[in-house]
C-alpha positions as CSV (number, residue, x, y, z in Angstrom):
1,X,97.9,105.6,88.3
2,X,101.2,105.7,86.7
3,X,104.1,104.5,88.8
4,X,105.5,108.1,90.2
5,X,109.6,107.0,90.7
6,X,109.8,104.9,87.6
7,X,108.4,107.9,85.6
8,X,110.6,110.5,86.3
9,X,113.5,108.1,85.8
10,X,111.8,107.8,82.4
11,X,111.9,111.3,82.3
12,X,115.1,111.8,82.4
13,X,116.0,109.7,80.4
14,X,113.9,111.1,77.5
15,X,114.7,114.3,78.5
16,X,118.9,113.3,78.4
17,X,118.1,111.7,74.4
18,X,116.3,114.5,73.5
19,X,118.9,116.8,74.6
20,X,121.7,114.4,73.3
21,X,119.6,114.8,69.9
22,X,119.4,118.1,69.6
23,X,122.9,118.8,70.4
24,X,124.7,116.5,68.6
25,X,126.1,117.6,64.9
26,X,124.6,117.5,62.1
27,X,123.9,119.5,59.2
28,X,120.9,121.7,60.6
29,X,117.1,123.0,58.7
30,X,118.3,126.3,56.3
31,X,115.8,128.0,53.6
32,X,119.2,127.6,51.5
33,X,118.1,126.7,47.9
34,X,119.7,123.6,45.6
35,X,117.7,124.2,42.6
36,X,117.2,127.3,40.9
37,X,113.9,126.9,39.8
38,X,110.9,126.0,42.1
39,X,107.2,126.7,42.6
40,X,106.2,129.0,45.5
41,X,106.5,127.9,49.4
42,X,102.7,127.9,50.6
43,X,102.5,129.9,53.7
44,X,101.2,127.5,55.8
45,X,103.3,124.6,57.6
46,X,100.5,122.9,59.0
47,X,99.5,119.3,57.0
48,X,96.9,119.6,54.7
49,X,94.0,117.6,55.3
50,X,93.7,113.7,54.8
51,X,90.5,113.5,54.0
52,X,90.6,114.8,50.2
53,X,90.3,112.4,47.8
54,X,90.1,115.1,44.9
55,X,93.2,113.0,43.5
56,X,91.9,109.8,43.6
57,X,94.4,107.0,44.2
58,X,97.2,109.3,45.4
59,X,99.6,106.5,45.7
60,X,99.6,106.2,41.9
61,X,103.3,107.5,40.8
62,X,104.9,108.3,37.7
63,X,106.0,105.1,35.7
64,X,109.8,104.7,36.4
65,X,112.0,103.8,33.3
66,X,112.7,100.5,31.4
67,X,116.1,100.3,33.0
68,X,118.3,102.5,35.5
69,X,121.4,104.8,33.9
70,X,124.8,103.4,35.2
71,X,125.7,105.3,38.0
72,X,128.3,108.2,37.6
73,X,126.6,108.6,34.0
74,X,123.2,110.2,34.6
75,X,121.3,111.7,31.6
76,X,121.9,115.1,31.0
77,X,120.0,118.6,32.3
78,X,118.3,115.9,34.8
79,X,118.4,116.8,38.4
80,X,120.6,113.8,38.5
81,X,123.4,114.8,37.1
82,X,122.9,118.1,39.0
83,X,123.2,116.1,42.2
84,X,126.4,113.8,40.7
85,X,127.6,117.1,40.0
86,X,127.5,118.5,43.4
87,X,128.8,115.1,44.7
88,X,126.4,114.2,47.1
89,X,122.2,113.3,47.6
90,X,120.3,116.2,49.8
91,X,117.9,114.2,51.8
92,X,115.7,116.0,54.4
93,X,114.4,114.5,57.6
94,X,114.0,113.8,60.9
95,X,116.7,112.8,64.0
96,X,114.1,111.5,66.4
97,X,112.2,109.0,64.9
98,X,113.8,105.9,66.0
99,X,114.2,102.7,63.7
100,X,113.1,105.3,60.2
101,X,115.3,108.2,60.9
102,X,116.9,109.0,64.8
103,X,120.5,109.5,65.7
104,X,122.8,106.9,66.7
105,X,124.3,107.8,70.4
106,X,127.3,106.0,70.2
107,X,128.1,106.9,66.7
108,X,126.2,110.4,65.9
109,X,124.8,108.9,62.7
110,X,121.3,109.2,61.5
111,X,120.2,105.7,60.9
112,X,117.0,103.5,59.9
113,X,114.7,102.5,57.8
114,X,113.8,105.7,55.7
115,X,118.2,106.3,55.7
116,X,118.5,103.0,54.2
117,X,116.0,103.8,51.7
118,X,117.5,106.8,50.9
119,X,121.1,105.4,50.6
120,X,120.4,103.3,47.7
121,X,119.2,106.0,46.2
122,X,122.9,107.5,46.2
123,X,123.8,104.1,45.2
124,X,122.3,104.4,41.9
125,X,123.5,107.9,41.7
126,X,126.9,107.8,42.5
127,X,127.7,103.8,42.9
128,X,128.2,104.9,46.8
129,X,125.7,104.8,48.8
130,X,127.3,107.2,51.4
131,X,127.4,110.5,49.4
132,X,124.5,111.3,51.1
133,X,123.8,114.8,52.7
134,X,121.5,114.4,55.8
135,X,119.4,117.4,56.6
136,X,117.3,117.5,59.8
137,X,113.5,119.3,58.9
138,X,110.8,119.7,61.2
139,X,107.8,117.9,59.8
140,X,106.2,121.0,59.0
141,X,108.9,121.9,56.7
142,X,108.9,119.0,54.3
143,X,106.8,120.1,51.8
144,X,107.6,123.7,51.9
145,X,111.8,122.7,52.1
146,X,110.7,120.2,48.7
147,X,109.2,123.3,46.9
148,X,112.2,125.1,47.5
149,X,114.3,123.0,46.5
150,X,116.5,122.9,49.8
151,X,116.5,119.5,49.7
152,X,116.5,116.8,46.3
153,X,113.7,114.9,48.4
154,X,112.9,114.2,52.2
155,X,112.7,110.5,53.4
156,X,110.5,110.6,56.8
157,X,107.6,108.9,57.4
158,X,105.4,111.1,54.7
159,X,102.5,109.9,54.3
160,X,100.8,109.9,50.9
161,X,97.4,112.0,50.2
162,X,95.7,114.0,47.9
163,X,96.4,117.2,49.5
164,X,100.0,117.2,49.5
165,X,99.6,115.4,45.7
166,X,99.0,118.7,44.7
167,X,102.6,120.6,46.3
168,X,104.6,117.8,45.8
169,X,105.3,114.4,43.6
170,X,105.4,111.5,45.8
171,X,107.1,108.5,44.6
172,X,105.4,104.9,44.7
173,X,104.6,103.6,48.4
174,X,107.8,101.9,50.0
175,X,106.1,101.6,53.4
176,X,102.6,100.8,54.8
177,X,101.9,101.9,58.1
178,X,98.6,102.8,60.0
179,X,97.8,105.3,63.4
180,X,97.7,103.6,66.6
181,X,97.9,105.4,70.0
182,X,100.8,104.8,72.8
183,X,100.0,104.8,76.0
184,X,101.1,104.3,79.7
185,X,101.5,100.0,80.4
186,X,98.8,100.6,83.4
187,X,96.4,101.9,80.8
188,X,93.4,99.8,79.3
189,X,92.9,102.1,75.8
190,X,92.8,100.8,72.6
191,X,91.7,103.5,70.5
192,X,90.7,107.2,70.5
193,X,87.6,106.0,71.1
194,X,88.8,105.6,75.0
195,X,90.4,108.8,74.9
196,X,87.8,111.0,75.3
197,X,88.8,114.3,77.0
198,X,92.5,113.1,77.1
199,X,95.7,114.7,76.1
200,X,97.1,113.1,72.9
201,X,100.0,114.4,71.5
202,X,100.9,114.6,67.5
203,X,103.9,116.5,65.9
204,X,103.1,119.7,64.4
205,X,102.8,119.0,60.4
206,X,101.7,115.4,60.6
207,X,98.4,114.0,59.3
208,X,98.2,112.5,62.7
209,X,96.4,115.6,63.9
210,X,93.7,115.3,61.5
211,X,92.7,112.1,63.0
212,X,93.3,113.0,66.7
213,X,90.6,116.5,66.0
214,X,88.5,114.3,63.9
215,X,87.7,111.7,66.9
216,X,84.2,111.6,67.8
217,X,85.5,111.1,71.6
218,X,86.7,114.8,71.1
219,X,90.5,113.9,72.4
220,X,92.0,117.2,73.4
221,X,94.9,117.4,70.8
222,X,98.5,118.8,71.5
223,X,101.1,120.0,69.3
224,X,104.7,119.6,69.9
225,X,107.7,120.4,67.0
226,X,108.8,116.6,67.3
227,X,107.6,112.9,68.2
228,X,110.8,113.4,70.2
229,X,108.7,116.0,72.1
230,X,105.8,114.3,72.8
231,X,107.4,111.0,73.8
232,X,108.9,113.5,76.8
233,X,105.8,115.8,77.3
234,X,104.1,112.1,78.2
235,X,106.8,110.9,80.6
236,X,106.4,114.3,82.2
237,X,102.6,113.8,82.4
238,X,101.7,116.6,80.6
239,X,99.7,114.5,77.9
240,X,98.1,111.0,78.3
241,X,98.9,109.6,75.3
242,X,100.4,110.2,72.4
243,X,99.2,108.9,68.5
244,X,100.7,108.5,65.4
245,X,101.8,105.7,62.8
246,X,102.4,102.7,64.8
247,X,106.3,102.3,63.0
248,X,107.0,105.9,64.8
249,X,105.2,104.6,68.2
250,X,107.0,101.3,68.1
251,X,110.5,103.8,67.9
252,X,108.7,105.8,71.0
253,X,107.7,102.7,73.3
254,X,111.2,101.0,72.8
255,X,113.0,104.2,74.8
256,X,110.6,104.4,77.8
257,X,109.4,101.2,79.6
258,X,106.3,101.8,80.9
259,X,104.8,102.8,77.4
260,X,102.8,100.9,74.9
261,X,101.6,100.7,71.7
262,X,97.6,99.4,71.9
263,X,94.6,98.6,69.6
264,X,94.1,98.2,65.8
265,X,95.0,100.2,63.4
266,X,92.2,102.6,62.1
267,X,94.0,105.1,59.2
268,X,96.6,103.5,56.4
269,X,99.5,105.4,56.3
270,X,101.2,104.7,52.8
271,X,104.7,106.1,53.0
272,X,106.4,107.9,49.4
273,X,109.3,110.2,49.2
274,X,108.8,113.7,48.8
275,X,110.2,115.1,45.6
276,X,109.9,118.4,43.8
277,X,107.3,118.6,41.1
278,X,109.4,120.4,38.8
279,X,111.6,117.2,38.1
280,X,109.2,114.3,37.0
281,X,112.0,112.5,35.4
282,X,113.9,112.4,39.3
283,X,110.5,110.6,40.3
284,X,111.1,108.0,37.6
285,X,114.1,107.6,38.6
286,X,113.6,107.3,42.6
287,X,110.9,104.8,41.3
288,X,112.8,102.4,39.3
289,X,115.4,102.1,42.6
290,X,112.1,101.3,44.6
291,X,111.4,98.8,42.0
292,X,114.6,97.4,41.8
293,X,114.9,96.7,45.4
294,X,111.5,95.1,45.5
295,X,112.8,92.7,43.1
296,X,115.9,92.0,44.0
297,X,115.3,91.4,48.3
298,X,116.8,95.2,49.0
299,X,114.2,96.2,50.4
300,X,113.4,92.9,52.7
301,X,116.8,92.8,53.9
302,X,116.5,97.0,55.3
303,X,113.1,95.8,56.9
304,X,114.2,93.1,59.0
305,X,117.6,95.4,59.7
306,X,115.5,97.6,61.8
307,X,111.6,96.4,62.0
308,X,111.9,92.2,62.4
309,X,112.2,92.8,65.9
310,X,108.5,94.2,66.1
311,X,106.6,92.5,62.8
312,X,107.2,89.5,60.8
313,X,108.8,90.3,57.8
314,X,105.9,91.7,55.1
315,X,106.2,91.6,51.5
316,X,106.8,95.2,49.8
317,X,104.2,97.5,49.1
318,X,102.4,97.1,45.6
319,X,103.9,100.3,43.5
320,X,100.5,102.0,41.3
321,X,101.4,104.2,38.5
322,X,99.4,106.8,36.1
323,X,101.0,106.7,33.4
């Protein structure tokens, strides 16, 4: 039994951060486009399926180029020179997932891991890694927001598969991460395999779902817009758990104190940034900054900025590439 007075002071707090999320400025989701030519929006928002392997190793990017233009000279008709044109890097994601992409209280920033990532980006764009244009998506909206060209790419916690191959380029991995489940301190699960008949909550567009209705313990699974969401529909008791990648439910457990994070991993969640297929030679691009701060300890220093507290420090995903 969950402690009943603690709880709803968690509540309320969840509920106050959520509120204090959703109100707080920042540029908002629009179907405005950037780019004047792009393939269709698919109708449906929900993730495509996991479980294709049609692709076969989806994490295989497009080779990135020899060496990097300087910045404020990008080659000409790419999309990077449309962006140093317009002065700034489109980036969509989330404002709730804290430590890859949530909003700073105190400052009304977005800030973490996937931000970082997406800054020196800008860097090698602009030589500033602050001309960056943060737009918050649901995660249903990634790919179709991508394909429109709304955004130049979205940073937030995407994980890499053969479905979404096919409507969007990914770049190569810059994260690994794997689906755990979160639940209450008093609880003895460790997997979905103890969850039988339970609540668990995933955010609408994320591959989590597949895994949740895939469960042979048949888990009851419930949709909310945002992790935000769930992380408050389980303080309020109106799910038991709650499972995703375990970097988003290590953001979840460090706001409410009697949550959790249990058990093994049992998916791999390789993180790439979403970029429109109509502009291979932005992928390249995106993929020598990736490489770059691989080599050079970028990417090691934004890890232990916001993850060191939770993991030792890992060495960088391995980038594949077909070509």
């Amino acid at each position: 039994m969950r402690p009943s007075r603690p709880r709803r002071t968690a509540v309320v707090a969840g509920a106050l951060l959520v509120l204090a999320l959703t109100l707080s400025g920042c540029t908002s989701h629009k179907g405005t486009s950037l780019a004047a030519s792009s393939p269709a929006v698919p109708s449906a928002s929900s993730a495509p399926s996991a479980t294709d392997t049609s692709c076969g190793d989806a994490t295989a990017s497009l080779r990135p180029p020899s060496a990097l233009p300087v910045p404020g000279a990008m080659p000409a008709s790419s999309l990077m020179a449309t962006i140093a044109a317009r002065g700034r890097l489109v980036v969509g994601t989330s404002q709730d997932t804290l430590l890859f992409s949530s909003r700073n209280p105190f400052t009304g920033n977005i800030e973490g891991f996937d931000i970082d990532t997406a800054r020196e980006i800008a860097k090698a764009i602009f030589g500033d890694p602050n001309k960056l244009q943060i737009v918050v998506i649901p995660n249903s909206a990634r790919i179709p927001d991508v394909q429109a060209g709304t955004v130049d790419l979205v940073a937030e916690t995407m994980t890499i598969n053969c479905a979404r191959d096919k409507l969007v380029d990914f770049s190569s991995v810059y994260y690994d991460a794997g689906q755990k489940i979160l639940v209450p301190t008093t609880s003895h699960a460790t997997s979905l395999a103890d969850l039988g008949g339970r609540k668990v909550c995933a955010a609408a567009g994320s591959t989590s779902l597949d895994a949740i209705k895939a469960a042979a313990s048949h888990p009851i699974a419930v949709t909310e817009p945002s992790w935000g969401d769930c992380l408050v529909a389980f303080q309020q008791n109106q799910v038991d758990a709650i499972s995703t990648d375990d970097t988003i439910l290590a953001g979840l457990a460090a706001q409410d104190p009697y949550a959790k994070v249990a058990g093994a991993r049992f998916t791999d969640e390789p993180y790439g940034l979403a970029i429109n297929k109509s502009h291979p030679e932005f992928t390249r691009f995106v993929n020598a900054v990736l490489a770059r701060d691989r080599a050079d300890g970028t990417w090691t220093q934004i890890y232990r900025r916001w993850l060191s507290k939770f993991a030792s420090t890992p060495s960088p995903p391995v980038a594949h590439y077909r070509d």
